[in-house]
C-alpha positions as CSV (number, residue, x, y, z in Angstrom):
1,X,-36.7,-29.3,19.1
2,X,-34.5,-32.4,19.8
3,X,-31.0,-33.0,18.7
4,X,-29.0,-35.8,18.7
5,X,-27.0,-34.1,22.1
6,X,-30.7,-34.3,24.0
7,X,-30.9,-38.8,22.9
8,X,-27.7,-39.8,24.2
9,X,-27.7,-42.0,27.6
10,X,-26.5,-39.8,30.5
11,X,-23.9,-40.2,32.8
12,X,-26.2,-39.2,36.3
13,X,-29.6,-39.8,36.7
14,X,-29.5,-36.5,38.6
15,X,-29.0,-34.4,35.5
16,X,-32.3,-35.5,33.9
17,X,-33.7,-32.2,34.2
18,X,-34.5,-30.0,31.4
19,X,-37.1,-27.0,30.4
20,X,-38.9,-29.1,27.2
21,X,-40.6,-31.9,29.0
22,X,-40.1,-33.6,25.9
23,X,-36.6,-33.7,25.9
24,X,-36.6,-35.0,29.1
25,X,-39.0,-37.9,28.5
26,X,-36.9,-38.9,25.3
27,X,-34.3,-38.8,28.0
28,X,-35.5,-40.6,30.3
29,X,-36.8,-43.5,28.0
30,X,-33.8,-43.9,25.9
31,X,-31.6,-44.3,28.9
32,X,-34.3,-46.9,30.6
33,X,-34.2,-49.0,27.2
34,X,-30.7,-49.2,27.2
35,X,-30.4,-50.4,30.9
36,X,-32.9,-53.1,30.2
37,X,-31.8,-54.0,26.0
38,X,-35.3,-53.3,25.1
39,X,-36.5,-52.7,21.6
40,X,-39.0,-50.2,22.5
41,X,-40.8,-48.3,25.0
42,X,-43.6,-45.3,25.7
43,X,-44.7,-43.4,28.2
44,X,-48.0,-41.8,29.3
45,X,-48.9,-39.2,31.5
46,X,-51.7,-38.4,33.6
47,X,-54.2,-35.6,32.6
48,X,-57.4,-35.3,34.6
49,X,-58.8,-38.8,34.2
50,X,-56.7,-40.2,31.5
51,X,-53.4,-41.8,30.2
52,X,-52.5,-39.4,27.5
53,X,-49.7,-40.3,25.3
54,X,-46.4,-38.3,24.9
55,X,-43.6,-40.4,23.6
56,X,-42.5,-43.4,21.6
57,X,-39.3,-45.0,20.8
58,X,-38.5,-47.8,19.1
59,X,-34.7,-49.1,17.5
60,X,-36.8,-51.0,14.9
61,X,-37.7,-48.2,13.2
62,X,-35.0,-45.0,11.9
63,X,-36.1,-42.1,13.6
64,X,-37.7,-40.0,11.0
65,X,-40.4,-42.8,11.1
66,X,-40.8,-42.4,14.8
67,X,-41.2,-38.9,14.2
68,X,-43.9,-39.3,11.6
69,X,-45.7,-42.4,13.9
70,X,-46.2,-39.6,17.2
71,X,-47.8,-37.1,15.5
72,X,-51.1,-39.0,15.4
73,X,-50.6,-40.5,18.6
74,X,-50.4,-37.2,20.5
75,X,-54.7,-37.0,21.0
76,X,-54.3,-41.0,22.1
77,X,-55.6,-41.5,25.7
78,X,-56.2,-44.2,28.3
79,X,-59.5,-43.9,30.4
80,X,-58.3,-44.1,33.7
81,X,-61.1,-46.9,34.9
82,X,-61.2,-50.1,36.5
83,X,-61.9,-53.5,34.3
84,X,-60.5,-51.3,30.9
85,X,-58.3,-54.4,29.9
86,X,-56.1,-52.8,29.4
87,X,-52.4,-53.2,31.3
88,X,-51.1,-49.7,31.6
89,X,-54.4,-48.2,33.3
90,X,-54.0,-51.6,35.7
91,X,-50.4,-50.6,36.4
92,X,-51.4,-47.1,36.7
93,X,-54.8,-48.3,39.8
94,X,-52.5,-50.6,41.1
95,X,-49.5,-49.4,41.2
96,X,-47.8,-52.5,40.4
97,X,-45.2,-53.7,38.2
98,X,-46.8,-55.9,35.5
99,X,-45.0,-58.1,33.0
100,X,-45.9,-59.9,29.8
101,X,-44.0,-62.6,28.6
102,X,-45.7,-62.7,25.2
103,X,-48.7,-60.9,24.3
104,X,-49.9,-63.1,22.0
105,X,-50.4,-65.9,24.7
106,X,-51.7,-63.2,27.0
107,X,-55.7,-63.8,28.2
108,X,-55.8,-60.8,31.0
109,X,-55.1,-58.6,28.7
110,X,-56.2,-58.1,25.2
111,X,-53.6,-55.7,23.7
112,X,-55.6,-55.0,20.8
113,X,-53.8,-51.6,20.0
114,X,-50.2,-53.2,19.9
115,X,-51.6,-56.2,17.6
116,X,-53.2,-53.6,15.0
117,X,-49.7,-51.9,15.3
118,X,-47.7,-55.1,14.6
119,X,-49.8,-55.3,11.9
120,X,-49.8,-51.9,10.3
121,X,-46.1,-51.9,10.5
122,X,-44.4,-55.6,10.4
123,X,-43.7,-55.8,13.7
124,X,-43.7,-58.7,16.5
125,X,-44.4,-57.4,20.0
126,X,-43.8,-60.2,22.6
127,X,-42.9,-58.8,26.0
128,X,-44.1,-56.3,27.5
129,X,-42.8,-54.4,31.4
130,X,-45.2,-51.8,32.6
131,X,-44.4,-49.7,35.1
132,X,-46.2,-46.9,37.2
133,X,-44.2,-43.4,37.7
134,X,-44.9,-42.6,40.8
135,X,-44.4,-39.5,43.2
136,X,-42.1,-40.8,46.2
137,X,-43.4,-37.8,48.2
138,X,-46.8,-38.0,48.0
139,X,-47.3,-41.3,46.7
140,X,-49.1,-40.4,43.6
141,X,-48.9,-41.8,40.5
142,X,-48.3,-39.2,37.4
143,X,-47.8,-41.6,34.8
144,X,-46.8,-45.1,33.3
145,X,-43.7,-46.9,31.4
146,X,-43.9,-49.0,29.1
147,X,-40.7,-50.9,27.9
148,X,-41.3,-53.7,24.7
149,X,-39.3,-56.5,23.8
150,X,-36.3,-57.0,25.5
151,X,-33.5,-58.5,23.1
152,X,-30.6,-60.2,23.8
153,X,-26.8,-58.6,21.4
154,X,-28.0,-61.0,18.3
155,X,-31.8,-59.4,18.4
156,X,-33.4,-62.8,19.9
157,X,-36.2,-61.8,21.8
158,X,-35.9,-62.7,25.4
159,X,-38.2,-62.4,28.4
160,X,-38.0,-59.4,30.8
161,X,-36.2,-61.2,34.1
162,X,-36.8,-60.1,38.1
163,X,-33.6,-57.9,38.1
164,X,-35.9,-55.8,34.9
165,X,-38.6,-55.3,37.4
166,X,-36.3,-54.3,40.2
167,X,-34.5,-51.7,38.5
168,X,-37.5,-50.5,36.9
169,X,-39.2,-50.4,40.3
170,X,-36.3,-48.2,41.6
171,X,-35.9,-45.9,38.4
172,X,-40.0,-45.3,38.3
173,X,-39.6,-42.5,41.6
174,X,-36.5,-41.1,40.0
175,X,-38.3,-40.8,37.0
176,X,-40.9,-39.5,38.3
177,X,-39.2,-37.2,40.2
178,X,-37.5,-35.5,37.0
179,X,-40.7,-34.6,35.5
180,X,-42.1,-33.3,38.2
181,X,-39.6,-30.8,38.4
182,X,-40.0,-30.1,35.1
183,X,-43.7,-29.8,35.3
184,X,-43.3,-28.1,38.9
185,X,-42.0,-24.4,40.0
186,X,-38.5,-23.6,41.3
187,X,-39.9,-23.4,45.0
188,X,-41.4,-27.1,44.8
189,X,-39.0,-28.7,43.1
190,X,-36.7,-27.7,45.9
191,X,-38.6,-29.0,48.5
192,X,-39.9,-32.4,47.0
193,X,-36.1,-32.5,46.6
194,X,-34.8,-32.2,49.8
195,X,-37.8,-34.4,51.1
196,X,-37.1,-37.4,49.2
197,X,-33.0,-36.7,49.3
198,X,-31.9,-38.7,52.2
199,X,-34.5,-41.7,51.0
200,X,-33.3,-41.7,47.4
201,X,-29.5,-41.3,48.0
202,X,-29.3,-45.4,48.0
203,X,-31.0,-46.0,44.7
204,X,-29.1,-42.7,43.1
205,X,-26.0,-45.0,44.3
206,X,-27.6,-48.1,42.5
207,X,-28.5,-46.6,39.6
208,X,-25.2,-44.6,38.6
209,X,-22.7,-47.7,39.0
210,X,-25.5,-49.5,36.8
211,X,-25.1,-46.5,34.5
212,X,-21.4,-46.7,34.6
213,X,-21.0,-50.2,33.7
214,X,-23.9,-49.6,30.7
215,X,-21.9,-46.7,29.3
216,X,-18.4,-48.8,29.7
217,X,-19.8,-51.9,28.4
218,X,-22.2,-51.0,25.3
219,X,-21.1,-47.7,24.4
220,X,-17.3,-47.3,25.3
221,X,-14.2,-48.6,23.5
222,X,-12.4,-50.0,26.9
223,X,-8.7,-49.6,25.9
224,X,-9.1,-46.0,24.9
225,X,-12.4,-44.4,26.3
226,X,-14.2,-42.8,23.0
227,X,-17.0,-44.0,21.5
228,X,-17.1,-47.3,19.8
229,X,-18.7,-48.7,16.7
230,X,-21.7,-49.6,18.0
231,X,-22.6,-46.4,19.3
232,X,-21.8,-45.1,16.1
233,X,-23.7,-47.0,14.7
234,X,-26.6,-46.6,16.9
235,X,-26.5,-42.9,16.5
236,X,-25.7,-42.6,13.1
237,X,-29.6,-42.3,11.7
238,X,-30.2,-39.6,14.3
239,X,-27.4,-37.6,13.6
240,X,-28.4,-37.6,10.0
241,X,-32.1,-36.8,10.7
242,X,-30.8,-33.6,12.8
243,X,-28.6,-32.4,10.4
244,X,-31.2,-32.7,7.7
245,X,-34.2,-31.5,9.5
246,X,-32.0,-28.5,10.8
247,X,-30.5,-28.2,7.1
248,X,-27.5,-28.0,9.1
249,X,-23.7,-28.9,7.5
250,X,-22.0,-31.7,8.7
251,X,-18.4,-32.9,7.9
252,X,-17.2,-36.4,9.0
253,X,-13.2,-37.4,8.8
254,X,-11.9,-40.6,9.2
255,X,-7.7,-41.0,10.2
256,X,-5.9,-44.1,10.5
257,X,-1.9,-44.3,12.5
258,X,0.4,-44.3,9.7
259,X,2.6,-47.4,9.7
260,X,0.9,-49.4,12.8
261,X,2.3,-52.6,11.7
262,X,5.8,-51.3,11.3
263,X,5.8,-49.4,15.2
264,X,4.3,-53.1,16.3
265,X,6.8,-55.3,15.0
266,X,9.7,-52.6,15.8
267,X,8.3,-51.9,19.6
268,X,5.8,-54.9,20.3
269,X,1.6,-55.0,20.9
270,X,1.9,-53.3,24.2
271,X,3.6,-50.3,22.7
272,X,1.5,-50.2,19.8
273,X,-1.8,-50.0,22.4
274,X,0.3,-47.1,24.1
275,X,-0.1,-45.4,20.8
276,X,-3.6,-45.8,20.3
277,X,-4.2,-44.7,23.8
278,X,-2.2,-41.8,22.9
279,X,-3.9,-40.9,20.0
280,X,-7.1,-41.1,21.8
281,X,-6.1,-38.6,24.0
282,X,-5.1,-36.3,21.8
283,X,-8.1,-36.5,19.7
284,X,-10.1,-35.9,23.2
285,X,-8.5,-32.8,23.5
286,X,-8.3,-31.1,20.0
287,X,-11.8,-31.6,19.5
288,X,-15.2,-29.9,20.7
289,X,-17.9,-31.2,23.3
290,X,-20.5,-31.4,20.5
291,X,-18.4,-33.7,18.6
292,X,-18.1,-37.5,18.1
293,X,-15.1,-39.2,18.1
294,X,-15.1,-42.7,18.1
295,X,-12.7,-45.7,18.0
296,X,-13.9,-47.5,14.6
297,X,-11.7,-50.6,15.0
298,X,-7.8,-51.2,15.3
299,X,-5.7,-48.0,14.5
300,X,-9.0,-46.6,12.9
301,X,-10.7,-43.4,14.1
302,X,-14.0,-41.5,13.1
303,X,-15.0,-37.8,14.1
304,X,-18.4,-36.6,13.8
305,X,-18.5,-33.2,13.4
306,X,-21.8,-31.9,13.9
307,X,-22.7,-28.1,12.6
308,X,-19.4,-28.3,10.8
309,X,-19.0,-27.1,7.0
310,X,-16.2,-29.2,5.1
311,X,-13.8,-25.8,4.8
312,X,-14.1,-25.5,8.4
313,X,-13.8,-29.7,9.0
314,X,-10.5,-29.5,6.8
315,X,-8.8,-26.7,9.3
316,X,-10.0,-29.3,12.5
317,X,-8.3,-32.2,10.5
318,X,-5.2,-30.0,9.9
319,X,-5.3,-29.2,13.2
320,X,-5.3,-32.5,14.7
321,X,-2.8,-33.8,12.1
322,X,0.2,-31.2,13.1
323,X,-0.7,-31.9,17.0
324,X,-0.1,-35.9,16.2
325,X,2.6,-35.2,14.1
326,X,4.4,-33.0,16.7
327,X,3.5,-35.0,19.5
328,X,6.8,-37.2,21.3
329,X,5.5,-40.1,23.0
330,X,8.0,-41.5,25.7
331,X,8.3,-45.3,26.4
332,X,8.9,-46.5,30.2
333,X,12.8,-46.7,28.6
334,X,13.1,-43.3,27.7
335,X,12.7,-43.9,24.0
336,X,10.7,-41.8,22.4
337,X,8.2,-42.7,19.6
338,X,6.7,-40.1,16.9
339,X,4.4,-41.0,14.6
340,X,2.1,-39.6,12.1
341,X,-1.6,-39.9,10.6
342,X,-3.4,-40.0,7.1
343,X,-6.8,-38.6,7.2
344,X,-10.2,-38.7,4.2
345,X,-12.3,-36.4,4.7
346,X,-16.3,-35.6,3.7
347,X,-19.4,-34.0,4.3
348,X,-22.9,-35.2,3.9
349,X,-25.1,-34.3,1.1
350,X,-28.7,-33.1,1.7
351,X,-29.9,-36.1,-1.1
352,X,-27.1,-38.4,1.0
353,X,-30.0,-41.7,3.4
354,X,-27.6,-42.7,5.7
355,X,-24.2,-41.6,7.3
356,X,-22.6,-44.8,6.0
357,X,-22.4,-42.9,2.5
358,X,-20.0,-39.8,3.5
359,X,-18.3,-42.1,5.6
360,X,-17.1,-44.7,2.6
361,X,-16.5,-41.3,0.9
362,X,-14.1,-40.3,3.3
363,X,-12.7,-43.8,3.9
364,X,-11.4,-43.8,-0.1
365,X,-9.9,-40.3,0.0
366,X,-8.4,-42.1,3.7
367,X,-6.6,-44.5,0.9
368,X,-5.9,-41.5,-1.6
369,X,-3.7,-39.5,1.1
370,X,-1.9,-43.1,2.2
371,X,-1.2,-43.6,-1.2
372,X,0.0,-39.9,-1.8
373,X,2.5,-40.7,1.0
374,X,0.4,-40.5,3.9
375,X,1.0,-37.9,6.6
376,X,-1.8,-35.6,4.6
377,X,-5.5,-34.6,4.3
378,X,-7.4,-35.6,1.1
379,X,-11.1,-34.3,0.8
C-alpha cells in the first residue's frame, strides 16, 4: 500500500530500494519527474516478450484519479517486435534515448494510445523522452521510461533539452539497478553491486548534487530549511487520499510569531530572520519524522500531522507553544529576545475534498487565539 512517506523525492539515489516493487517504481518516477519538471511519466517492464505496464503518474490529474486510471492499465502490454511503431518497443531494441518534440507533428511514430488518452481525458501530450532501463552488468535491458511533457514554473510546455537526455541516460542503470535488487535475491543483489560499484561511483556523485540542488531549490524554504508552500501544496492531495483511503485521522495546526512587526522595528530585519530561523528549529525538533512542517510564508508556519487525532494534535501544539514560549534567544550583543506564538488548530473531515478546507479552518481559529490575546491554542 503506498503512503504519502513512500512519493516524496529522496535524498540518495542509493536508498531506492524497497520490498513492494511498486513503491519503488512510484519512487523512482516521481523523483525522475521532478529532476526533469515533467508533467508525467510511466514505466514498463519486461515480461517474456513484452512491455507490460506497471505505473503511471501524472500532476495533471489528483491522485485518486491516477489510482482509478492504473487499474485497467495493469493487463496493458507492448509486443516486443521490430517495425511495432511504436517508440517505447524502439527504445527498448535499440537501446537508445528517443525524444519527441511534439507528438502531434510526429510521422515515425503514430502514438495512437496517447492521442485516444488526450481525448478520453482533456489532455495535450506534446513531448515525449523515452528511455531504456538497462542492466549496467549484463547489458540487458529490463524495461522502459517514459517522461511526458516537460513544463516550465508557469505550466508552458517546453521541449525536453540535451542535458534531459543526459541525465536520463545516466539515471536509466541506476534505475535499473534498484529494481533489480528488488526483483533479485540477497546474494545477487550483492554481487551486481559490488560489480558495477567502482563504475557507478561518478554518476552516484552527479546525480546526488543534482538531487541536492532539486530538493533546495523546488521543495525547500532556503532561509529556514522546512518545507515550503509549494511542496505543500504539491503534496496536499496525496496526503488527503492516504488519510481517507486509510480512514486514518489527521490534524493540521497553523502558528504565526506573535508580534513580528513589533521585534522588527525594535531589533531590525536581520534579527527578525534570526527568529524565524529560530523558530524553525525548534519546530524541527519538537516534532515527529512522519510529520510536515513547512514554512507557509513570512512568520507563518504549517504542521501536518499525519495519523494524528485532534485531542492528541492539541497536546503537540501545547507542546510546541511552551517550548517557544520558554525558549531565550541570544543576539551577537548579548541581548536576549523571547517571544511567543498563537496557534488554530483542525482536523480533516472524512466528507472534507481538499486539505485547503481544514487548513482555512485552522487559519480563522489562528485569528480567534490572536484576538483572545494571543500566546494560546484555539481549536
Amino acid at each position: 500500500m503506498l503512503k504519502d512517506s513512500d512519493l516524496i523525492p529522496i535524498e540518495d539515489m542509493t536508498k531506492f530500494e524497497s520490498n513492494d516493487l511498486e513503491i519503488l517504481l512510484h519512487k523512482i518516477l516521481n523523483y525522475l519527474k521532478h529532476i526533469t519538471s515533467s508533467d508525467a511519466g510511466t514505466i514498463y517492464l519486461k515480461e517474456e516478450d513484452s512491455l507490460k505496464f506497471y505505473i503511471f503518474q501524472n500532476d495533471s490529474f489528483s491522485y485518486e484519479t491516477i489510482y482509478k486510471m492504473q487499474e485497467p492499465l495493469k493487463d496493458f502490454k507492448f509486443k516486443i517486435e521490430p517495425n511495432t511503431n511504436t517508440i517505447a518497443v524502439e527504445s527498448f531494441i535499440t537501446k537508445q534515448v528517443i525524444m519527441i518534440d511534439d507528438i502531434y507533428d510526429e510521422t515515425v511514430f503514430d502514438f495512437k494510445s496517447a492521442k485516444e488518452f488526450d481525448k478520453k481525458f482533456n489532455y495535450k501530450t506534446k513531448s515525449i523522452l523515452t528511455a531504456p532501463l538497462v542492466n549496467f552488468y549484463s547489458g540487458e535491458v529490463i524495461g522502459i521510461l517514459q517522461l511526458i511533457n516537460k513544463k516550465n514554473d508557469d505550466g508552458k510546455l517546453l521541449e525536453f533539452s540535451p542535458e534531459d537526455k543526459e541525465f536520463i541516460s545516466l539515471s536509466s542503470y541506476l534505475s535499473a539497478l534498484s529494481i533489480l535488487t528488488t526483483q533479485k535475491s540477497l546474494k545477487e543483489k550483492e554481487s551486481i553491486t559490488q560489480s558495477v560499484e567502482t563504475r557507478i561511483i561518478e554518476r552516484t556523485k552527479i546525480l546526488e548534487d543534482m538531487q541536492k540542488h532539486l530538493l533546495e531549490q523546488v521543495h525547500k524554504d532556503s532561509m529556514t530549511g522546512l518545507f515550503n508552500r509549494r511542496y505543500f501544496n504539491e503534496m496536499a492531495d496525496i496526503l488527503l487520499f492516504n488519510s481517507k483511503k486509510e480512514k486514518a485521522e489527521l490534524s493540521i495546526i497553523i502558528l504565526d510569531i506573535d508580534n513580528f512587526k513589533t521585534i522588527n522595528d525594535t531589533y531590525g530585519h536581520s534579527i527578525g530572520d534570526d527568529v524565524i530561523y529560530n523558530i524553525a528549529q525548534l519546530l524541527k525538533q519538537s516534532t515527529r519524522s512522519s510529520d510536515v512542517c513547512v514554512r507557509f510564508g513570512g512568520e507563518e508556519f504549517v504542521i501536518v500531522l499525519p495519523h494524528t487525532s485532534l485531542e492528541n494534535g492539541i497536546k503537540i501544539a501545547e507542546k510546541i507553544r511552551n517550548i517557544i514560549e520558554t525558549n531565550v534567544l541570544i543576539l551577537k550583543t548579548n541581548e536576549k529576545i523571547q517571544y511567543t506564538i498563537s496557534m488554530g488548530i483542525s482536523k480533516i473531515e472524512q466528507e472534507d475534498t481538499s486539505l485547503e478546507i481544514a487548513l482555512k479552518k485552522a487559519d480563522l481559529l489562528l485569528y480567534k487565539a490572536k484576538d483572545a490575546g494571543k500566546n494560546q491554542i484555539k481549536f
